[in-house]
C-alpha positions, 0 to 999 in steps of 0.5 A: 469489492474493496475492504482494506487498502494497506502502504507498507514504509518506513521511515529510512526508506527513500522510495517511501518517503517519495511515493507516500505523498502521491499515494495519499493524495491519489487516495484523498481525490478517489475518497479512499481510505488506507492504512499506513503502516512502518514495518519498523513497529508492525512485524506482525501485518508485515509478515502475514502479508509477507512483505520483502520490499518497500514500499509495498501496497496491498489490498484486500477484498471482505474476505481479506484475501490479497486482491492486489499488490505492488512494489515501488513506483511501478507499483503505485502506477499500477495501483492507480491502474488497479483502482480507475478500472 
């Protein structure tokens, strides 16, 4: 089961900056809820998460253990896979 879905950008980031759309929408249409979250002011979620590259999704299940992560566009592809089934 799902608990906590995580987008992890910043504002200088191009790739974020594309992707983000596409993920909020794909998250409104599945009536998902997420955190958005700017590694520029949250060092401490980036770190526990032990995020290295932008932008990055996590999600988590109860227990708040990573039950999946992905990274750029083909992590938002995958992500979407992740969810449909």
């Amino acid at each position: 089961m799902l608990n906590k879905i995580y987008y992890f950008g910043a504002e200088w980031c191009g790739q974020c900056s594309a992707i983000f759309p596409q993920f909020k929408a794909f998250c409104e249409v599945n009536n998902l809820s997420y955190g958005y979250i700017d590694v520029e002011g949250n060092e401490k979620l980036t770190n526990q998460f032990h995020v290295k590259n932008l932008p990055t999704i996590i999600v988590t299940d109860n227990n708040d253990k990573v039950i999946f992560r992905g990274v750029g566009f083909s992590g938002f592809k995958e992500f979407k896979e992740f969810i449909i089934d």
